[in-house]
TIZA-13360 format. One record per residue: residue number from 0; x, y, z of N, C-alpha, C in turn. Coordinates in steps of 0.05 Angstrom, whole numbers, plus 5000, padded with zeros to 4 digits. Layout:
BEGIN
[NUM,[X,Y,Z],[X,Y,Z],[X,Y,Z]] ...
REM end
This chain:
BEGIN
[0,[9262,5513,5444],[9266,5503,5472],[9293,5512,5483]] [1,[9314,5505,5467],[9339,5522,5483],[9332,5561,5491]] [2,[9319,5559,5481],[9333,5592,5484],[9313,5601,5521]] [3,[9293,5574,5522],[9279,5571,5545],[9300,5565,5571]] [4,[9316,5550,5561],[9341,5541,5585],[9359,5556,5602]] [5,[9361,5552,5619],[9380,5569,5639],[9406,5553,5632]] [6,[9430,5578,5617],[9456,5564,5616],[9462,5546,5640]] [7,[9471,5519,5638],[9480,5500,5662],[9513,5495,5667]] [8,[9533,5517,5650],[9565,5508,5654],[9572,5514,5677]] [9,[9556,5531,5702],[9567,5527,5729],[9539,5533,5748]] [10,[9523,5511,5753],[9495,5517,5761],[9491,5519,5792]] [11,[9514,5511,5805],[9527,5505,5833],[9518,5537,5852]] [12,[9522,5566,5836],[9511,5586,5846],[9484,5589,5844]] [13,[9471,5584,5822],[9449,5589,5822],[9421,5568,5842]] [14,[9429,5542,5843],[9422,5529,5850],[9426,5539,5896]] [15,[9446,5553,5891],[9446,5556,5933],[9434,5582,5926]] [16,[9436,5595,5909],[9418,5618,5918],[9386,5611,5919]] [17,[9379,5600,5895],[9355,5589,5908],[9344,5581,5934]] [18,[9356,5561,5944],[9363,5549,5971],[9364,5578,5989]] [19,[9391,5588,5989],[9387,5615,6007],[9366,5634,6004]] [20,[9349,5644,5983],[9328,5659,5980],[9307,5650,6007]] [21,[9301,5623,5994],[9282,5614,6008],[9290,5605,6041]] [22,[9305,5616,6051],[9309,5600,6073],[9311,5636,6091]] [23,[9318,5651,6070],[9319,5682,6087],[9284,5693,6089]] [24,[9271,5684,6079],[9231,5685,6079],[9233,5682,6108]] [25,[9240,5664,6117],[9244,5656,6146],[9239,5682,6171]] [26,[9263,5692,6155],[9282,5721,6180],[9248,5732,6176]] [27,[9222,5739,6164],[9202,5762,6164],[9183,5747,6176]] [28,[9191,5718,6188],[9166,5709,6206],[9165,5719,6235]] [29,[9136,5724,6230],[9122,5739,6257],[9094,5717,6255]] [30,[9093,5707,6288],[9073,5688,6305],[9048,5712,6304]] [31,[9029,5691,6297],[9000,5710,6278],[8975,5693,6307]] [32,[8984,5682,6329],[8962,5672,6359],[8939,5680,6351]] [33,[8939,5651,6334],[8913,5642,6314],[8899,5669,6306]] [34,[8910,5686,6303],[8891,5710,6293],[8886,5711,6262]] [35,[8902,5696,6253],[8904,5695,6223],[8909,5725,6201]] [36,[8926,5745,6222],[8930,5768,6224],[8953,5771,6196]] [37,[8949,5781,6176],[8965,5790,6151],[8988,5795,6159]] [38,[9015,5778,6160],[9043,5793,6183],[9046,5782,6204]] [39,[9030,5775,6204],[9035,5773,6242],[9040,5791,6264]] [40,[9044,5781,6284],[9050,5812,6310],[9083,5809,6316]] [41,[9076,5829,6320],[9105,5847,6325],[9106,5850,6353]] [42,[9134,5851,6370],[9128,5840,6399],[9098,5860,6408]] [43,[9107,5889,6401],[9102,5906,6419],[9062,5902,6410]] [44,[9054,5898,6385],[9026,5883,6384],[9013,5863,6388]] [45,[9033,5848,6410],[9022,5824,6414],[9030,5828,6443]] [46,[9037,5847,6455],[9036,5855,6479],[9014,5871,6489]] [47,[9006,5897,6471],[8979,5904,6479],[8952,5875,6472]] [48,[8952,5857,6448],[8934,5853,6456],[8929,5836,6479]] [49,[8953,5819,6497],[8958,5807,6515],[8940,5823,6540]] [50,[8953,5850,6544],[8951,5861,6563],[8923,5874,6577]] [51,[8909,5874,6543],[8883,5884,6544],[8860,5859,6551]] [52,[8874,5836,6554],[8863,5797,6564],[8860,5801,6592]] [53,[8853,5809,6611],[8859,5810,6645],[8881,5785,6647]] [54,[8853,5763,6640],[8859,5739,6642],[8888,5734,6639]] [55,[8903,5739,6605],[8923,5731,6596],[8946,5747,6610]] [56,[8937,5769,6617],[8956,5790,6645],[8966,5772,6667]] [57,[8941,5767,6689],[8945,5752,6704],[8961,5730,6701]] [58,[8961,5718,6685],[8985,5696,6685],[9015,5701,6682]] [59,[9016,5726,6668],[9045,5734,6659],[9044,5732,6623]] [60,[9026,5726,6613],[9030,5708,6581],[9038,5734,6569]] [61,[9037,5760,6573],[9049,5788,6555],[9074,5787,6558]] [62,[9087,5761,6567],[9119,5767,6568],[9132,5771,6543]] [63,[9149,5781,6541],[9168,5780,6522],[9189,5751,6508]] [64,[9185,5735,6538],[9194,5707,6539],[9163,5691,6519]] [65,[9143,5690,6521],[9120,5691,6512],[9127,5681,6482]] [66,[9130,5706,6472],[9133,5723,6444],[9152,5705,6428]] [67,[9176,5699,6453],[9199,5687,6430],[9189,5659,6434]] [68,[9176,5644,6444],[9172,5615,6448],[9144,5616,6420]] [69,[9140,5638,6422],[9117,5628,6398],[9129,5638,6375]] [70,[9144,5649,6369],[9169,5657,6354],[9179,5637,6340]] [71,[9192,5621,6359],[9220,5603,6351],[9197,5575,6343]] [72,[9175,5569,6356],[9163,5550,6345],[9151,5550,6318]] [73,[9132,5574,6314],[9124,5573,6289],[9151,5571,6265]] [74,[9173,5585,6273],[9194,5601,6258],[9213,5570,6245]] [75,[9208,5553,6274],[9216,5536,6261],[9206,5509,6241]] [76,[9174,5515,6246],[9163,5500,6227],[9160,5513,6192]] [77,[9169,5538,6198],[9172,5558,6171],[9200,5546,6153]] [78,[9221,5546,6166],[9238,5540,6168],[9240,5511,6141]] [79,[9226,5491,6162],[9229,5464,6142],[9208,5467,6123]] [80,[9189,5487,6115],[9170,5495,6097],[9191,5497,6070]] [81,[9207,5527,6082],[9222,5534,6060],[9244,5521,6056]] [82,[9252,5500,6075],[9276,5483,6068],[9254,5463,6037]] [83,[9240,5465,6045],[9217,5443,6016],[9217,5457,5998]] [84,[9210,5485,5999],[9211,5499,5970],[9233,5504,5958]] [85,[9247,5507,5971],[9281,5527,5960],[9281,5490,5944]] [86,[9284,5466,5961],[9295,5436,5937],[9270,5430,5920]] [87,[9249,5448,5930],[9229,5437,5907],[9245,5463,5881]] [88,[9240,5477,5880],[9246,5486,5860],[9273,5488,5846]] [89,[9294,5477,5864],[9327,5465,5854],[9313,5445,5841]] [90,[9292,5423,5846],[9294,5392,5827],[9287,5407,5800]] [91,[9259,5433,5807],[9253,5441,5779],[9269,5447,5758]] [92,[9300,5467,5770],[9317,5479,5755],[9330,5460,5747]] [93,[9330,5433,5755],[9354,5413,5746],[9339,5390,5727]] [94,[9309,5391,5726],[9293,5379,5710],[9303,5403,5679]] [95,[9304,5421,5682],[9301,5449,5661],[9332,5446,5653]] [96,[9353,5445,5665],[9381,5442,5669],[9380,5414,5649]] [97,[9381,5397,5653],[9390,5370,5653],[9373,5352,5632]] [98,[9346,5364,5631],[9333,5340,5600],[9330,5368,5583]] [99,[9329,5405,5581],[9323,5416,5565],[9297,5414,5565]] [100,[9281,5414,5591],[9252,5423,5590],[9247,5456,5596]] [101,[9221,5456,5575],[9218,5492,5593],[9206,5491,5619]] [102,[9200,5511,5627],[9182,5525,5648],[9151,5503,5654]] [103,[9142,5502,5629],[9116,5506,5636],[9117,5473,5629]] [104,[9145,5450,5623],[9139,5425,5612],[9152,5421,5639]] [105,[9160,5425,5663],[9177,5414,5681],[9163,5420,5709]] [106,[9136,5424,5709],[9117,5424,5731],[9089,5418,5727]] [107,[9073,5395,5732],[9050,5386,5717],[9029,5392,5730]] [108,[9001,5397,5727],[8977,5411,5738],[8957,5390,5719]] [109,[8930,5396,5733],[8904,5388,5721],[8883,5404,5733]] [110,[8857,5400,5731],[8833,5411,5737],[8823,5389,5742]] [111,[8804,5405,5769],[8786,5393,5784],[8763,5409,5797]] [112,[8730,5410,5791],[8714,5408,5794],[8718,5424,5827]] [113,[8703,5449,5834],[8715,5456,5853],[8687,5465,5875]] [114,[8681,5464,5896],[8642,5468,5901],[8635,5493,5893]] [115,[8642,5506,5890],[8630,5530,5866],[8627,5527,5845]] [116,[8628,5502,5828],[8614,5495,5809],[8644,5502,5785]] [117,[8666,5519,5796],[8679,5525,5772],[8697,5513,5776]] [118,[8725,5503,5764],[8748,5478,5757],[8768,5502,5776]] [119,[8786,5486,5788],[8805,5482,5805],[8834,5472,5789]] [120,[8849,5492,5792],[8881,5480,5785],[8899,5463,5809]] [121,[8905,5438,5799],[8919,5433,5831],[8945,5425,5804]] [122,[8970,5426,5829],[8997,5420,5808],[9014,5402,5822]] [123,[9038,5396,5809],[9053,5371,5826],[9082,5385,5820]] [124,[9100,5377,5842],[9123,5399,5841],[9148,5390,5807]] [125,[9139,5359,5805],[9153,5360,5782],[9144,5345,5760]] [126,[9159,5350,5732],[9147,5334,5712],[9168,5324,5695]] [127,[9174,5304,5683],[9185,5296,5669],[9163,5286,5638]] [128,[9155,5296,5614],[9140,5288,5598],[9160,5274,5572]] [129,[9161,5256,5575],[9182,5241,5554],[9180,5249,5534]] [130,[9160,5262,5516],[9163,5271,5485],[9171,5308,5489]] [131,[9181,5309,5510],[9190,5332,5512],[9219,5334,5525]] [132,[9230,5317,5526],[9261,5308,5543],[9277,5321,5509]] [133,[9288,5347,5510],[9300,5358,5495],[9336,5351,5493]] [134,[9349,5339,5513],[9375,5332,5520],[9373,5311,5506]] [135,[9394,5297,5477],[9385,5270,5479],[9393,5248,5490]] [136,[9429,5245,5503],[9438,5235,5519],[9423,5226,5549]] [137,[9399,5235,5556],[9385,5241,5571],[9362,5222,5560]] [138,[9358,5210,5544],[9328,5202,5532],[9328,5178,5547]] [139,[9354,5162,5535],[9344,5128,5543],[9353,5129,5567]] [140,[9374,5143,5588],[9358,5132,5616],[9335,5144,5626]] [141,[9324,5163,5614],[9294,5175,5633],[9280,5146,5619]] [142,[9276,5140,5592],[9256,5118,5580],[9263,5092,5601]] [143,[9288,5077,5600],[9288,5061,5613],[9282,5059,5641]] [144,[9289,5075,5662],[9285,5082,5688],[9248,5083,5690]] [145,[9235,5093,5671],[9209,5101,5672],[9197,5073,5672]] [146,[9208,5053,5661],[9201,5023,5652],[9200,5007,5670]] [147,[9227,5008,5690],[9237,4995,5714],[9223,5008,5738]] [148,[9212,5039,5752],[9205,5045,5763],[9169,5033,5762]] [149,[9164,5038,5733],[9133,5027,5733],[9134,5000,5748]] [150,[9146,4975,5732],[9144,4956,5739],[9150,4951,5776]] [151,[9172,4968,5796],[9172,4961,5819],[9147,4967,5834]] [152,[9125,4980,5819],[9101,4987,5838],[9080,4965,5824]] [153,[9091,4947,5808],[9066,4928,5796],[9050,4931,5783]] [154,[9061,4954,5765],[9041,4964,5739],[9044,4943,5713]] [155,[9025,4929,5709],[9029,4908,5681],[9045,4926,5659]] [156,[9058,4904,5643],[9079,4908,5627],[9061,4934,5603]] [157,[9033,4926,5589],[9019,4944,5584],[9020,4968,5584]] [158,[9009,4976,5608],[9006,5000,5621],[9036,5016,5616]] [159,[9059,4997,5637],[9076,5010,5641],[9082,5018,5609]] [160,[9086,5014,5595],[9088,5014,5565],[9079,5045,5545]] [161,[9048,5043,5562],[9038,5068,5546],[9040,5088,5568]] [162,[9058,5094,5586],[9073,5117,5603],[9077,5139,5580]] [163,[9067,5161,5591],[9078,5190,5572],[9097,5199,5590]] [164,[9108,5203,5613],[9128,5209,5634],[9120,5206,5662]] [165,[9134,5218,5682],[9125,5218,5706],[9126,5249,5725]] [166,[9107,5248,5743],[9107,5268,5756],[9111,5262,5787]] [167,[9122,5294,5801],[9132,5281,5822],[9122,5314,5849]] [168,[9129,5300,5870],[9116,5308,5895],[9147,5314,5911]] [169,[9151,5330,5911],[9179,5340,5923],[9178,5347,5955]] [170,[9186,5329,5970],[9186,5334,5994],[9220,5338,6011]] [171,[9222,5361,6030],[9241,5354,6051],[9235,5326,6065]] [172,[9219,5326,6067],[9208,5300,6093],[9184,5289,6099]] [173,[9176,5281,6106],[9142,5272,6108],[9145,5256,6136]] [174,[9133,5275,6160],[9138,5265,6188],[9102,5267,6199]] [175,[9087,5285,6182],[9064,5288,6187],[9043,5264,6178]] [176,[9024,5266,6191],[9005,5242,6186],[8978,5255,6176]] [177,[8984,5279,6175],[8966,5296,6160],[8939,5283,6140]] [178,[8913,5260,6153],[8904,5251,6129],[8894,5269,6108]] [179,[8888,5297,6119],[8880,5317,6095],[8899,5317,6074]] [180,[8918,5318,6068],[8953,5320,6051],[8949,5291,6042]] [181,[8947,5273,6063],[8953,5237,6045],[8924,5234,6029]] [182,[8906,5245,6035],[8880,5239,6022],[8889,5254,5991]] [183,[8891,5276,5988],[8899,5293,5968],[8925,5284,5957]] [184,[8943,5271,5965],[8963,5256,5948],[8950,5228,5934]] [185,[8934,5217,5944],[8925,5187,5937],[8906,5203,5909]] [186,[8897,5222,5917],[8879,5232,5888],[8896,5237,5873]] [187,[8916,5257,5871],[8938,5265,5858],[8957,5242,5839]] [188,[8957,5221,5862],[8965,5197,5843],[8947,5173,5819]] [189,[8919,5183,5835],[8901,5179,5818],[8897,5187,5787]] [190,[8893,5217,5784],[8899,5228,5772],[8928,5234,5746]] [191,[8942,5225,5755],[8968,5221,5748],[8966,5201,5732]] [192,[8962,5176,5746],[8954,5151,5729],[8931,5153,5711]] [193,[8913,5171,5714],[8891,5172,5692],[8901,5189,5673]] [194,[8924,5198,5668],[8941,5219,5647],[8958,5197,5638]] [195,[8966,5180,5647],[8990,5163,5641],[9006,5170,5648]] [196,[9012,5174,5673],[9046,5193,5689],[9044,5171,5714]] [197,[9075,5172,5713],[9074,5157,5741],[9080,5176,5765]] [198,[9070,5172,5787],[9076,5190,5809],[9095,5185,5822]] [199,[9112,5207,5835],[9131,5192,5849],[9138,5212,5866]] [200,[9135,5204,5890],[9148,5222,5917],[9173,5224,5914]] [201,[9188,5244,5921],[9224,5245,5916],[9222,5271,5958]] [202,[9240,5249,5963],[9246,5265,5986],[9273,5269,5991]] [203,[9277,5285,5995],[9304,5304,6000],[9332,5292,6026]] [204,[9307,5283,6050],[9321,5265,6070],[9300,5230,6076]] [205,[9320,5220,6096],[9306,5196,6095],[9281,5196,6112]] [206,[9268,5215,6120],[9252,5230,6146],[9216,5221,6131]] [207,[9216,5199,6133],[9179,5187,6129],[9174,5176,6143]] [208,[9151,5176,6146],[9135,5159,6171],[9125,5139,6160]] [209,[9129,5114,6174],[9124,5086,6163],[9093,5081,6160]] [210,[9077,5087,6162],[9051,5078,6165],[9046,5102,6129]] [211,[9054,5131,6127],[9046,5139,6102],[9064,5129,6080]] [212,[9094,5116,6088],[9107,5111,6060],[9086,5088,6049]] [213,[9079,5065,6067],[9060,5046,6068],[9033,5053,6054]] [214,[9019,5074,6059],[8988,5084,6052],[8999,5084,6014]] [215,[9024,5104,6006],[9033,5112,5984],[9043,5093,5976]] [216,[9058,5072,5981],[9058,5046,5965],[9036,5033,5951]] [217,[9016,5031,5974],[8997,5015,5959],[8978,5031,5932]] [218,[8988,5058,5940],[8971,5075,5918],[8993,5069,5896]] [219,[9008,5063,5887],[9026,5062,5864],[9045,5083,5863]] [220,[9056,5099,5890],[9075,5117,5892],[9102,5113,5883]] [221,[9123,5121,5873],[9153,5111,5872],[9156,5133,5889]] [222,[9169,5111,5913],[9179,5133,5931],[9215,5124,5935]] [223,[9215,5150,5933],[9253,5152,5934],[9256,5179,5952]] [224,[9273,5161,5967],[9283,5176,5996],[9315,5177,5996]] [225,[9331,5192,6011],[9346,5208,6010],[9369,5197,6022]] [226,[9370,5182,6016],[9386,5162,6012],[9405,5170,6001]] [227,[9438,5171,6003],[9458,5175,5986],[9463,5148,5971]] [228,[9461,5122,5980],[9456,5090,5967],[9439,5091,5960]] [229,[9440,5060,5947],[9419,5048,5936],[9414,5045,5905]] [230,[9384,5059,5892],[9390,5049,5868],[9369,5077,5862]] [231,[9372,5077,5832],[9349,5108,5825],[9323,5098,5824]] [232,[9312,5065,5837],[9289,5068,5837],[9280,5074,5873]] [233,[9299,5079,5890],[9293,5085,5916],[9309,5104,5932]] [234,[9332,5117,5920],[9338,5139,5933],[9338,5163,5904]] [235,[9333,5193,5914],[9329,5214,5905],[9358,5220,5893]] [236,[9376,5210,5916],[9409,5218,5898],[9414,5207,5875]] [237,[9408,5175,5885],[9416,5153,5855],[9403,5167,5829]] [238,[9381,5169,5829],[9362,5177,5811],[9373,5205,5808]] [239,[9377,5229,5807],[9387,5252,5807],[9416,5239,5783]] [240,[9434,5230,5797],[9459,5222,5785],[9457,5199,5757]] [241,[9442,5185,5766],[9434,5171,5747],[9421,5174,5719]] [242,[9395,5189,5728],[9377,5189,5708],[9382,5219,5696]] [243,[9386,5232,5723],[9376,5266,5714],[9413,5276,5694]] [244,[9430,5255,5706],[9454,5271,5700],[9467,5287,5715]] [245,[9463,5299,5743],[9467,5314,5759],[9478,5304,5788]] [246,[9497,5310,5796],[9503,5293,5830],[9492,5314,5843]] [247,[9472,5322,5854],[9465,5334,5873],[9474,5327,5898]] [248,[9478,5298,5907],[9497,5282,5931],[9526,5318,5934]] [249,[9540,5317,5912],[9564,5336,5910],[9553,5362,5918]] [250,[9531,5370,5900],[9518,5395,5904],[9514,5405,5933]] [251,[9495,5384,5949],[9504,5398,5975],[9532,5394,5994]] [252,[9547,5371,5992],[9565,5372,5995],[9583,5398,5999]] [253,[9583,5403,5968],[9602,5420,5960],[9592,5446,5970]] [254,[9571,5450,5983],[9562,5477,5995],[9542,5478,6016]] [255,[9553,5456,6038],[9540,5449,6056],[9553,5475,6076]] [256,[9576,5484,6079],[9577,5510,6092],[9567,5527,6098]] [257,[9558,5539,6070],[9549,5559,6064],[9512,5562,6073]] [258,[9506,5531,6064],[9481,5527,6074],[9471,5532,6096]] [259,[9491,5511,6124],[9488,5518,6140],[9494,5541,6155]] [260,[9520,5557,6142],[9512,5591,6164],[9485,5603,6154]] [261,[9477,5601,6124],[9446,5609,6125],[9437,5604,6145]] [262,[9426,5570,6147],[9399,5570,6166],[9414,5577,6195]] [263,[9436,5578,6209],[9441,5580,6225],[9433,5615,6231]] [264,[9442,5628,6221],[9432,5657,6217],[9398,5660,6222]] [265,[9380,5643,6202],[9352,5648,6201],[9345,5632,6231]] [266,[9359,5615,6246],[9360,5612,6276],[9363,5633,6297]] [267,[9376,5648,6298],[9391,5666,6303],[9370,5689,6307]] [268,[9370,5692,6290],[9345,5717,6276],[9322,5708,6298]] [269,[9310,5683,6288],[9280,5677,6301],[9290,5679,6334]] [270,[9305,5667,6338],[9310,5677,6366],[9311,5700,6388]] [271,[9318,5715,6366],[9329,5737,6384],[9314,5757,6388]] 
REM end
């Protein structure tokens, strides 16, 4: 298992490059006007097919003003996409970092029955599997935290008991009401619990919508939001510092600069 680990004596670079990778994906977005076009259009192809519309002529819609408004909107829903991936995959490196999980023990999947008759991989952005927590300084607060988190969603003492670890759903934010996504999380947590994992949403900011943190409570979610307070059974920092060993609170802190001329740049870019 060590030789699986990414050295962690200064993880502070590796961890913004992540972050910056994913936030420069951004700068190659091109508005695809529902064509569902590989790439998207490029002004000057989304000008002929404008122009070749009478209709879309007559109005003016081949503008170039056009182009950037469908630009900067999609660009910016790309934007908070990859703001989710770049921290989903920082929690991975700091799950891998911080208990000495590998690769393939620090992101959890199952099969599901798919209408073609053949099984379906679906996965969850993180895992913690307790007989695999390789750090041992690291054991008894993941064990205890796993004990205390069960019990705040009302899982009998039992149950909570025969937990093998927990898995988790890494979000920037959750502002959508998307029931397709909440239907597919409520299975996901289903599922979870039929493995013996507890599920747990971890969001990056405090940005949920009250009606789905509500739907995910009652499914048995631990949801921890982004919160710099509180406690590691309800904000993502506490729990990070707490359990994982890691202040990520510092982490961006300490390179909130740098962060922001990124996305300020991948603004920039979509704009112009």
């Amino acid at each position: 298992m060590a030789s699986e680990r990414t050295a962690t004596s200064d993880p502070d670079q590796r961890y913004l490059d992540i972050i910056q990778s994913a936030l420069r994906v951004c700068l190659n977005y091109k508005p695809k006007f529902g064509k569902g076009k590989a790439g998207g259009f490029t002004l000057e192809s989304f000008q002929k097919m404008y122009r070749e519309d009478e209709f879309y002529e007559w109005f003016g819609l081949d503008s170039p003003l056009v182009y950037a408004a469908h630009k900067a909107a999609g660009g910016m829903t790309s934007v908070y996409r990859q703001i989710g991936i770049g921290c989903q995959t920082v929690f991975q490196q700091i799950l891998r970092d911080q208990l000495g999980l590998s690769v393939a023990d620090s992101v959890w999947s199952y099969k599901v029955p798919s209408t073609r008759g053949t099984m379906r991989t679906l996965s969850l952005d993180g895992w913690i599997p307790l007989e695999k927590v390789g750090i041992e300084c690291r054991k008894s607060p993941t064990v205890n935290w796993l004990a205390q988190a069960a019990e705040s969603v009302g899982l009998k003492r039992s149950d909570a008991k025969a937990l093998r670890g927990a898995v988790f759903e890494v979000r920037q934010g959750y502002k959508s009401k998307d029931s397709k996504r909440q239907n597919a999380d409520v299975s996901n947590a289903a599922n979870a619990y039929a493995s013996m994992h507890l599920p747990v949403v971890l969001l990056l900011s405090t940005q949920i919508d009250s009606d789905v943190a509500e739907r995910y409570a009652r499914a048995q979610w631990v949801i921890l939001r982004g919160t710099v307070g509180g406690t590691s059974l309800d904000s993502t920092y506490v729990f990070c510092r707490e359990v994982l060993g890691y202040d990520l609170t510092d982490f961006f802190r300490r390179n909130s600069k740098k962060i922001k001329a990124e996305t300020l740049a991948v603004f920039e870019g979509l704009l112009r």
